[in-house]
ROROMAR-974192 format. One record per residue (C-alpha): residue in one letter; residue number from 1; z, x, y. Coordinates in steps of 0.25 Angstrom, whole numbers. Last residue first. Example, Ala and Ser with C-alpha at 12.3 -4.5 7.8 and 13.67 -1.06 7.14 Angstrom:
2
+-----+-----+-------+-------+-------+
| res |   n |    pz |    px |    py |
+-----+-----+-------+-------+-------+
|   S |   2 |    29 |    55 |    -4 |
|   A |   1 |    31 |    49 |   -18 |
+-----+-----+-------+-------+-------+
This chain:
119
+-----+-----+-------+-------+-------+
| res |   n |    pz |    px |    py |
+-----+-----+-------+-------+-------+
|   X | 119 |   309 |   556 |   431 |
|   X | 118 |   311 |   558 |   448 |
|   X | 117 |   300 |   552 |   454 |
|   X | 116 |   302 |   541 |   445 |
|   X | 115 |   316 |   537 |   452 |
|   X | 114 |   328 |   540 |   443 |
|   X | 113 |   333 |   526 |   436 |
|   X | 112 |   345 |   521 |   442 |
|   X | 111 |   354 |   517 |   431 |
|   X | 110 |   365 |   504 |   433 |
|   X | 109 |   375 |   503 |   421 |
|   X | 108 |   383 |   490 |   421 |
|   X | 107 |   396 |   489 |   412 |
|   X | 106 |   402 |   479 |   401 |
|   X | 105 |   413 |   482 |   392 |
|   X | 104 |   417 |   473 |   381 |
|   X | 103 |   432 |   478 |   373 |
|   X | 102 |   435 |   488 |   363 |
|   X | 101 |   434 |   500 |   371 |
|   X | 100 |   427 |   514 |   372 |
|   X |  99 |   414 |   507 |   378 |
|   X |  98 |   404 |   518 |   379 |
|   X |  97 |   394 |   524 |   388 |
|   X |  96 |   385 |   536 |   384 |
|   X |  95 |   378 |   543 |   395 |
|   X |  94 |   363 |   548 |   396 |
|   X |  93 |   366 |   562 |   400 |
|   X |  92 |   367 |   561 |   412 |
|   X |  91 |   375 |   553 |   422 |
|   X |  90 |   383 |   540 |   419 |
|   X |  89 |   386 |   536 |   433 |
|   X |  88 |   400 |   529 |   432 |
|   X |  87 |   406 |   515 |   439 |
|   X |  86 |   419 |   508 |   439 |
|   X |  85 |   423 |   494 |   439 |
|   X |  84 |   427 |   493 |   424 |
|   X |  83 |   428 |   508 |   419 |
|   X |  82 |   419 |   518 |   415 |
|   X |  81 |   424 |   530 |   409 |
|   X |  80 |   418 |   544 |   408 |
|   X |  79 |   415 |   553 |   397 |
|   X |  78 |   409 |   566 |   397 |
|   X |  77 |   401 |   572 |   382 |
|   X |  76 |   388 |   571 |   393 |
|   X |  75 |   390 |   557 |   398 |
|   X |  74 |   400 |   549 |   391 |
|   X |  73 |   403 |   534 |   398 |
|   X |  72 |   414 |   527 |   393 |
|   X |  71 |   414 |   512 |   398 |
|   X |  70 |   426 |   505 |   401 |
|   X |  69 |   428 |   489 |   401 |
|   X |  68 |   423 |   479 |   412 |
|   X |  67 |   412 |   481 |   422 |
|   X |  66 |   410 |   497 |   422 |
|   X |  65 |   397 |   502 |   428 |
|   X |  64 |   388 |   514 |   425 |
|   X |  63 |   379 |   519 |   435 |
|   X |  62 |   364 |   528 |   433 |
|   X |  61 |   357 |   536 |   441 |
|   X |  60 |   345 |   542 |   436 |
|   X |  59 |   339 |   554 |   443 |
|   X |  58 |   337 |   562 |   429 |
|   X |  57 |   332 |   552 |   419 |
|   X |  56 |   340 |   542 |   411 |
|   X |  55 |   346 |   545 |   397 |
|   X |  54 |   349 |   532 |   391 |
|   X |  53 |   364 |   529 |   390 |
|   X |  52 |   371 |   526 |   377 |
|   X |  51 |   379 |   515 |   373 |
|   X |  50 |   392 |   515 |   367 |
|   X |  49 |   401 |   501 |   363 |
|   X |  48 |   414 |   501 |   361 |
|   X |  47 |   418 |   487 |   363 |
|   X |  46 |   403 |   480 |   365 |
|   X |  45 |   398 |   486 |   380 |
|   X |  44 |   390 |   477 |   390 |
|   X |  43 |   381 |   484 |   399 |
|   X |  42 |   376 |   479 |   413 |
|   X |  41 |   364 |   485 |   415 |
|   X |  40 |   356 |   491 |   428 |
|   X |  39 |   345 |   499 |   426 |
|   X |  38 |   336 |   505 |   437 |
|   X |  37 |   323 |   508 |   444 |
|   X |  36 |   316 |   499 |   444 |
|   X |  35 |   325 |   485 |   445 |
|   X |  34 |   323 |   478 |   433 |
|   X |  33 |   323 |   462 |   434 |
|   X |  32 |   335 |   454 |   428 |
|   X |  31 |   345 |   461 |   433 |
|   X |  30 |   358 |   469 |   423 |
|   X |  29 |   351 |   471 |   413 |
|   X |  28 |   359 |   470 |   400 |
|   X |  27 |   364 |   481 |   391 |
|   X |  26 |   372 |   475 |   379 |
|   X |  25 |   380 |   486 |   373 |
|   X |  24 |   384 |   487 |   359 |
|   X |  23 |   372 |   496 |   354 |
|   X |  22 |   363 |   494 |   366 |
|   X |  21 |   358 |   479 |   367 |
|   X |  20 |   348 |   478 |   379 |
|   X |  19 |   351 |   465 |   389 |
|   X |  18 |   340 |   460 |   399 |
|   X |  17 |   342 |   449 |   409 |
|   X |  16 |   337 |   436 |   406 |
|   X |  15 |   347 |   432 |   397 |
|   X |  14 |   357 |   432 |   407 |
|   X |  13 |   350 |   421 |   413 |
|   X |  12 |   343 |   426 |   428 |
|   X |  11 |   343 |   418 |   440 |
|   X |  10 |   334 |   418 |   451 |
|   X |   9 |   337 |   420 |   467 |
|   X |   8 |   326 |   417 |   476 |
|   X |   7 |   327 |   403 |   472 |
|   X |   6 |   314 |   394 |   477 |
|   X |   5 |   312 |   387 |   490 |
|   X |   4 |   311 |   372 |   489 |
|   X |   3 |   297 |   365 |   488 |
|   X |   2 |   292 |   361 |   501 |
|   X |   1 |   283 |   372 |   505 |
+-----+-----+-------+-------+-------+
């Protein structure tokens, strides 16, 4: 009763939060606790770096973001640019993103996983 009121907020260092190497992408949860149910990154691209998408399963939806650079994103033999400020929903078949230039490039990817009923 007399000690002071804890905190509600908490913080978290940078190296509490995931990061997964990909090739020359460093893929790094976004929050610190999962949220069932989704995925959300932020992906920082070497200069021409490539990273391919994991096949998700019918239902999914999933975002793709552009913070500073480009992004190319082929889907099915079709290619679509990214750019800062701009946002894509990859689709199906697993997609393949790529960073055409010589320069950092970071963006966020957010997938919604299909509900259970549904795989």
């Amino acid at each position: 009763m007399l000690a002071a009121p804890r905190a509600a907020s908490r913080f978290y260092p940078r190296s509490a939060v995931p990061v997964r190497v990909r090739g020359q992408v460093n893929v790094r949860q976004l929050l610190p606790d999962p949220i069932p149910g989704s995925e959300i990154a932020r992906m920082e691209f070497a200069p021409l770096a490539r990273l391919t998408g994991v096949p998700h399963t019918p239902g999914t939806r999933e975002y793709l973001t552009c913070e500073s650079g480009e992004i190319d994103l082929v889907v099915g033999g079709r290619r679509s640019t990214c750019s800062r400020r701009r946002s894509l929903v990859p689709g199906r078949p697993a997609p393949l993103l790529r960073q055409p230039h010589a320069r950092d490039l970071v963006g966020y990817s957010v997938v919604l996983l299909a509900p259970l009923a549904n795989r």
